[in-house]
C-alpha positions in Angstrom: 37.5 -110.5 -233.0 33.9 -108.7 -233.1 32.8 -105.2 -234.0 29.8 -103.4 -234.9 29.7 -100.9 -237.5 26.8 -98.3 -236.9 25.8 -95.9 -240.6 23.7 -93.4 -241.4 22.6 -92.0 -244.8 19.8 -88.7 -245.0 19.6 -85.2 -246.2 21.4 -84.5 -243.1 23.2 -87.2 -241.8 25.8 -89.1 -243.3 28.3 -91.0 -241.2 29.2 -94.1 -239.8 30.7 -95.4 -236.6 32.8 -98.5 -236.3 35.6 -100.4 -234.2 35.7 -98.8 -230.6 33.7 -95.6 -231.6 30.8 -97.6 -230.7 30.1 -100.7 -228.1 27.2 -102.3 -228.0 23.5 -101.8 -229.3 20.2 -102.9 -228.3 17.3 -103.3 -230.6 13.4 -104.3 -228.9 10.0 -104.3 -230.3 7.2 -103.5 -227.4 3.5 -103.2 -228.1 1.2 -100.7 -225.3 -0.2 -103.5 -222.7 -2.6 -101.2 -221.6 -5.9 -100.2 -222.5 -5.2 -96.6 -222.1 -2.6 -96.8 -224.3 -3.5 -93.8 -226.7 -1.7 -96.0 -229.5 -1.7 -100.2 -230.2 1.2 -99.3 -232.7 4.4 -101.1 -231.5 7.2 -99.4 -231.0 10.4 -99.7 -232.4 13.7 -98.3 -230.7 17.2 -98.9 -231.6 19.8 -97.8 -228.8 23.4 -97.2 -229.9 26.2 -96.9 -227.5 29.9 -95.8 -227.9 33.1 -93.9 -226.3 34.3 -90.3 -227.1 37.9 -90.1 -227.4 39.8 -87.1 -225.7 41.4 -86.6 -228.7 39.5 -85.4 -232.1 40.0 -88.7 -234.7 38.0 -89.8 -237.8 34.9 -90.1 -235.4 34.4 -86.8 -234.6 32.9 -85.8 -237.3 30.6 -88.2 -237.3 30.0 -87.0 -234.1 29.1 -83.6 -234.7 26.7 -84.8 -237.5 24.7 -86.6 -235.0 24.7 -83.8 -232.5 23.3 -81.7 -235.4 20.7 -84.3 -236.8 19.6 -84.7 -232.6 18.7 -80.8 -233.3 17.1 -81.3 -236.4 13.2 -80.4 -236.5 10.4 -83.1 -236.3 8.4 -81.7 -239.4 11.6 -81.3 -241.5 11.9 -84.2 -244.0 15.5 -84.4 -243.9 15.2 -85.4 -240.3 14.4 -88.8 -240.8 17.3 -91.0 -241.9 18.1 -94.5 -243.2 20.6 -96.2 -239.9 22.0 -99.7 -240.4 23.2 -101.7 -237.6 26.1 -104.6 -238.4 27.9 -106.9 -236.5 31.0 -108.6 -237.6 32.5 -111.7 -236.1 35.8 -112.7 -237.5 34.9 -111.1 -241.3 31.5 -112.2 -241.3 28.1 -110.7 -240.7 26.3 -112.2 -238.2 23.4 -109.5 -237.5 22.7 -106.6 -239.9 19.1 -104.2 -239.2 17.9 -101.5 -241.4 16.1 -99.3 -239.7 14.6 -97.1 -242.2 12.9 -93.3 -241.4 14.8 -93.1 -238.3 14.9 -90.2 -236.2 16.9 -89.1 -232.9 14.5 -89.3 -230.0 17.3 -88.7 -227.3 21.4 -88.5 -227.9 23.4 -88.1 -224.3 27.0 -87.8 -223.7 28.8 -88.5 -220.6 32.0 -87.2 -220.4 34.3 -87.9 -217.4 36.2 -84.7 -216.8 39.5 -86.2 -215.3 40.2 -88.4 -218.1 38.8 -86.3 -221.0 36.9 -89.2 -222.4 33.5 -90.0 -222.6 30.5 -92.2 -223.7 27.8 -91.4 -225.7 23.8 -93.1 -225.9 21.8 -92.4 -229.3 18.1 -93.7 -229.0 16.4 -94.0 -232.2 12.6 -94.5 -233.3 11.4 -94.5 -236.4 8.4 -92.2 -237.9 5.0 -93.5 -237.0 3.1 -92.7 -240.1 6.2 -94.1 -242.2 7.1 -97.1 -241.0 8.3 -99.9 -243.0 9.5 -103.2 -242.2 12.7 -103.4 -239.7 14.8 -106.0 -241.2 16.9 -108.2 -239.1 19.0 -110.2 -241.8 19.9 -113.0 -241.9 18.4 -113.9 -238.8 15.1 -112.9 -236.7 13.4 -114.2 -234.1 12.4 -117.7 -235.7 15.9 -118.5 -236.4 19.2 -118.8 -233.8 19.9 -115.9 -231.5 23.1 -114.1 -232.1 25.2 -115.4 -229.2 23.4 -119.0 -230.7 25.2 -117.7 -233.9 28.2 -116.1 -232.6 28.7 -119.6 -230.3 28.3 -121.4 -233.8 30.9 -119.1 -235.4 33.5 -119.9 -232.4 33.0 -123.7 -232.9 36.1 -124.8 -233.9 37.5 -128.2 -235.9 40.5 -129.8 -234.9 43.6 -131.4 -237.1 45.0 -133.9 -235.7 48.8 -135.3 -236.5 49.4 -139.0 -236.3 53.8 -140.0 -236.2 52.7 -143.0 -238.5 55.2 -145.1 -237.0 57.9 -142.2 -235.9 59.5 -142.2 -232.6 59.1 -139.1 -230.3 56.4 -137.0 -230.2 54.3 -135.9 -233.2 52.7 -131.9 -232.7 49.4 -131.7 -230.8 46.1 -131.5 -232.0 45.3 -128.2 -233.8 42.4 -126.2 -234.0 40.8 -124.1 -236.8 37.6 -122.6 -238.5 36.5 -125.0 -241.4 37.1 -122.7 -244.6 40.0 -120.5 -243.2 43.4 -121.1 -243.9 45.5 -122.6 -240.8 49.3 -122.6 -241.0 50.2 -126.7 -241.0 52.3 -127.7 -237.9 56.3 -127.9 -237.6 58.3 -130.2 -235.3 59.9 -128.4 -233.0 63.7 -129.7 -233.6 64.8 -132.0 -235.7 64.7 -134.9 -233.2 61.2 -134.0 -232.1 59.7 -136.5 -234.3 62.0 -138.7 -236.1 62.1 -142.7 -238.1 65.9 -143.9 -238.1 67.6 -144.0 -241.4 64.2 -141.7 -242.6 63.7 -138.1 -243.4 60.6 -136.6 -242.7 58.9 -134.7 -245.6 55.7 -133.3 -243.9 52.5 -134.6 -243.6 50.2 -136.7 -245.6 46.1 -137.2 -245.5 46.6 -140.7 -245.6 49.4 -142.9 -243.9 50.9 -144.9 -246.5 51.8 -141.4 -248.4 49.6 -141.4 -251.4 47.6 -138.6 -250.6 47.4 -134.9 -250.3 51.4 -133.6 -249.0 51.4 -130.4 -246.6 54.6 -129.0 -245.4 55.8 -128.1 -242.6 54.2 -124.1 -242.0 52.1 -124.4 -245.4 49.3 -122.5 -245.3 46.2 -124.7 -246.2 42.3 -124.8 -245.9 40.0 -127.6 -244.9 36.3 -128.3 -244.8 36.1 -130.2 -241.5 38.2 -132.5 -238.8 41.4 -134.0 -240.8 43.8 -136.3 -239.8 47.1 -135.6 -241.0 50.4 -138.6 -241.1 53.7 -137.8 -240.8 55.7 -138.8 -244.1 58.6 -140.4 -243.9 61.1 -141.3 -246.7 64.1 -143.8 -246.3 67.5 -142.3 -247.1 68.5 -145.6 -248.8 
């Protein structure tokens, strides 16, 4: 349902991560609380974590880009790199960070030697005398939290089917994701829902069928909650 794409783009590094080549992240500000702090700079630090694979895929050379930018030197200018942090839920963004003039401060693996898989942890900072704004789009800390927004995104509306004067049982209700297509309801045998001396054509927006027709299995979109009638027409 969810993933989080991880890139990188510098003189040295240029790769990204994505699907299950990476798991989770952590972003935090944090400002020194102590007046022997030798700097009231905040700090910045992006944490990225992932799994190693036991066996070599598209990752790995991603992989060995960011073992060789973790060995890169501090005073070399192509040590600091532009990383990008985004989060999908279901197609959409929900979170995306730039992190601009990034550098490695720590990279660890962990690899678990009976299984020949692993996990890896890459910390990054961002260069003191260059720092620009972090960008948390589209939200940031005045707006809804992600698992606000996620919560928002799994929020689901519901169609509901009416028999409109049929005997049996019309389909239960239905849920969807206003603006995504949703495959309309069939009955479930002929006699599931049924008017004598009637055949049923689909289902209707409005009961007196005037309005918008959907057959059975028709993919459609709608905006919000719908009620949909069955449609009936007499055979004489």
């Amino acid at each position: 349902m969810g993933s989080i794409i991880f890139e990188v783009k510098g003189a040295t590094a240029n790769f990204k991560l994505e699907h299950d080549e990476i798991t989770s992240y952590e972003f935090a500000y944090s400002v020194p609380d102590s007046k022997y702090a030798k700097s009231s700079k905040d700090s910045r630090e992006l944490v990225i974590k992932g799994s190693i694979p036991r066996t070599l895929t598209r990752s790995e050379a991603a992989m060995k880009e960011i073992r060789e930018w973790a060995k890169e030197k501090y005073k070399d200018p192509s040590f600091y790199s532009f990383a990008k942090i985004t989060v999908m839920y279901r197609d959409e963004i929900v979170r995306e960070i730039t992190f601009p003039n990034a550098f490695i401060k720590n990279y660890n693996e962990e690899i678990n030697p009976q299984s020949g898989d692993g996990i890896y942890t890459i910390t990054l900072l961002q260069k003191i005398d260059k720092r620009v704004k972090v960008i948390v789009d589209p939200f940031n800390v005045e707006h809804p939290t992600l698992s606000e927004k996620m919560a928002h995104l799994k929020k689901q509306n519901m169609i509901t089917y009416d028999a409109n004067g049929g005997e049996g049982q019309a389909p239960p209700p239905q849920p969807f994701q206003a603006g995504r297509s949703v495959t309309i309801a069939a009955l479930e045998r002929p006699r599931k829902l049924f008017k004598i001396n009637h055949t049923f054509d689909g289902w209707c927006t409005d009961p007196y069928g005037t309005g918008t027709l959907y057959p059975q299995r028709h993919k459609a979109t709608f905006d919000s909650d719908i009620t949909l009638y069955a449609k009936f027409t007499s055979v004489f």
